[in-house]
C-alpha positions in Angstrom: 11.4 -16.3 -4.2 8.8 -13.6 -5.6 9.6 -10.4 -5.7 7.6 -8.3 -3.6 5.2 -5.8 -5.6 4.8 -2.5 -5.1 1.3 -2.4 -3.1 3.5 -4.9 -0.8 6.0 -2.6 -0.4 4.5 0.2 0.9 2.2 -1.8 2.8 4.8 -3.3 4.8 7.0 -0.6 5.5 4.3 1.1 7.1 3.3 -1.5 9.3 7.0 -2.1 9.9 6.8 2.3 11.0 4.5 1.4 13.5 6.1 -2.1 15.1 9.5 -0.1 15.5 6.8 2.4 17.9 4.5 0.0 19.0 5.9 -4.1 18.6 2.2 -5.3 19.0 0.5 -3.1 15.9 -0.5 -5.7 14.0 -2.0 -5.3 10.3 -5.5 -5.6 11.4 -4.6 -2.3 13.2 -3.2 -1.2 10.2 -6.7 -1.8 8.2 -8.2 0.4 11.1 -6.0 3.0 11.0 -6.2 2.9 7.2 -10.2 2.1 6.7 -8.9 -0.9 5.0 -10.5 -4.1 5.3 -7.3 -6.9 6.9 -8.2 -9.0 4.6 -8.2 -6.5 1.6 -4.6 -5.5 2.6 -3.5 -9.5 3.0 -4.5 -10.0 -0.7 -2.6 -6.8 -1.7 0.3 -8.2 0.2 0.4 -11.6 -1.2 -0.5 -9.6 -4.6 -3.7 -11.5 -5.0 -5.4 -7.2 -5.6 -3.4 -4.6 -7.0 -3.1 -1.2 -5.1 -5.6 1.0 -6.8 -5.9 4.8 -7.1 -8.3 4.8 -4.1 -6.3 2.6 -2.2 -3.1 4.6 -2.5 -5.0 7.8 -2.1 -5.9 6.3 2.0 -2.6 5.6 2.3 -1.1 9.4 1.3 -4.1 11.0 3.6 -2.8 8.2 6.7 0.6 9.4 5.8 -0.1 13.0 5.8 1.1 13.7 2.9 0.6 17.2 1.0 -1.3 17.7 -1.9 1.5 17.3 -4.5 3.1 14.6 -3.1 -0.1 12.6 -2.8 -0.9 13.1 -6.3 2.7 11.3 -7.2 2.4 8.4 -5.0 -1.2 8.1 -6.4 0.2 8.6 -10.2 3.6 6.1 -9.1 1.1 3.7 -8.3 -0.9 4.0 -11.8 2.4 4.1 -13.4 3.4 0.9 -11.8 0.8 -1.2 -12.6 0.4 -0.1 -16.0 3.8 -0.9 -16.5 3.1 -4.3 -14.8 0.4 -4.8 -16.8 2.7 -4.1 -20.2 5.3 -6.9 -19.4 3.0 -9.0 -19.3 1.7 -8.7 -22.8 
């Protein structure tokens, strides 16, 4: 089984946030709410597209996070893939 990756993660634990409220949300919802594209999010997902700076930086504003903490998910999520990027050199 493939482990998920980090985009993935965060992904869907939000949309899992927002089934526990509302059981029908449903990811296209998610894109709405996020000014995401469905599809863009399924490839993220499935870790077909990476979870870039910009991406990440839609997701902290949706989450209402404060300045500082959305400049550490946004740098976790640089960190992450440069790190991914490393092992597999």
């Amino acid at each position: 089984m493939e482990t998920q990756n980090f985009g993935s993660e965060i992904i869907l634990n939000i949309l899992a946030g927002k089934r526990a409220v509302n059981s029908l949300y449903s990811l296209k919802a998610l894109g709405r709410d996020l000014k995401i594209s469905q599809p863009q999010l399924t490839k993220i997902i499935k870790g077909d597209r990476r979870l870039t700076p910009q991406i990440a930086a839609k997701i902290g504003q949706h989450m209402k996070m404060g300045d500082a903490e959305l400049l550490k998910f946004i740098l976790s999520t640089m960190l992450k893939e440069n790190a991914k990027k490393t092992e597999s050199l």
